[in-house]
C-alpha positions in Angstrom: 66.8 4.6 51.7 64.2 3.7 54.3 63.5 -0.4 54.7 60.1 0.2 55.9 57.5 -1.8 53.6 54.5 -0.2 52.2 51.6 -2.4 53.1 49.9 -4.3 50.2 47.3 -2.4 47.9 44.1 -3.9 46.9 42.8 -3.4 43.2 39.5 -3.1 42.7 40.1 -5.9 40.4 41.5 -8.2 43.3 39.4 -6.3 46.1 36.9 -8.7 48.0 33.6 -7.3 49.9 35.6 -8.8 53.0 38.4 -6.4 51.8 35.6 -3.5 52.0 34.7 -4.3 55.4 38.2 -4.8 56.8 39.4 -1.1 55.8 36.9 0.3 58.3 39.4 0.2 61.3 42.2 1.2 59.2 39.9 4.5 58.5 39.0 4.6 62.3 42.8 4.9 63.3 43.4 7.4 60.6 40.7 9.5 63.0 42.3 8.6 66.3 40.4 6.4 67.2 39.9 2.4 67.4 36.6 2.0 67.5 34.2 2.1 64.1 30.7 3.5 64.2 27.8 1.5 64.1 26.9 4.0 61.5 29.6 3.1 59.4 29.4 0.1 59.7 25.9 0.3 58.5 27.0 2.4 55.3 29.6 -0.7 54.2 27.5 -3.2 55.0 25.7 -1.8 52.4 28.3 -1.2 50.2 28.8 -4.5 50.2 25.1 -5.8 49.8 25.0 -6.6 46.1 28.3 -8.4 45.9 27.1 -10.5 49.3 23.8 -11.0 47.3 25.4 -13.6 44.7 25.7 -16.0 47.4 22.6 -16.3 49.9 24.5 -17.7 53.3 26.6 -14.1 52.4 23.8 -12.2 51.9 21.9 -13.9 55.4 25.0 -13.0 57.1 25.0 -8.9 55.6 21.2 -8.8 56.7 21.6 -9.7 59.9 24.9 -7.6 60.8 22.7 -4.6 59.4 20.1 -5.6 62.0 22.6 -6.0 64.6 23.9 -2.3 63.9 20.6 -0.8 64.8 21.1 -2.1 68.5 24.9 -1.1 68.7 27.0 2.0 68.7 30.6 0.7 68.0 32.7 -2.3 66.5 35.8 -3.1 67.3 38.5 -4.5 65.0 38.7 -8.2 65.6 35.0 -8.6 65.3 34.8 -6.7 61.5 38.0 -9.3 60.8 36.1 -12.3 62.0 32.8 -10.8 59.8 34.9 -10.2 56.7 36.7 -13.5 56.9 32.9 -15.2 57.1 32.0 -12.8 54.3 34.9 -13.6 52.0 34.5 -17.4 53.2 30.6 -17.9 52.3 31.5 -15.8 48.8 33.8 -17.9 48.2 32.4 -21.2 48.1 29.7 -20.2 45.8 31.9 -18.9 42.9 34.3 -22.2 42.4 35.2 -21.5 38.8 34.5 -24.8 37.2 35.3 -25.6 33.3 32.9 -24.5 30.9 32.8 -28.4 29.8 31.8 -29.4 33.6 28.8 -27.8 33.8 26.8 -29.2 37.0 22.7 -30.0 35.6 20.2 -28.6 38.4 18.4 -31.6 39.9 
């Protein structure tokens, strides 16, 4: 039987919008190629846009890759990493799951 491990599989139930993000080059070798349009780029950035929308550092960050792809025609790899890392980072820190008896009072 062949040893060769099947990589892990995200759930849309464990599936982050950094997970969205980082499946672009993935799709981009699957065509041959290593580079990732600035087109699609563009279409998961939006993709993405309502889940970065819960937190607004997230949502600043979306907004102004989708700005940025306007002036580009390719991404590489380590840069969508680094962007869904920040993504999955700012998301993150918003939604700390606190106990419905430690409710924090808006000051």
């Amino acid at each position: 039987m062949d040893q060769e491990q099947a990589p892990e599989t995200v759930t849309p139930s464990t599936a982050t919008p950094g997970d969205a993000l980082r499946a672009l080059p993935a799709e981009a070798a699957g065509r041959g190629t290593r580079f990732v349009s600035a087109q699609a780029m563009q279409a998961r950035l939006f993709s993405v846009y309502d889940a970065a929308a819960a937190a607004e550092d997230a949502l600043a960050l979306v907004q102004d890759q989708l700005t940025l792809t306007l002036n580009r025609s390719y991404y590489e790899a380590d840069e969508i990493e680094q962007m869904a890392d920040q993504l999955d980072s700012l998301l993150s820190l918003d939604t700390v799951e606190r106990p419905s008896g430690e409710l924090v009072k808006d000051e």
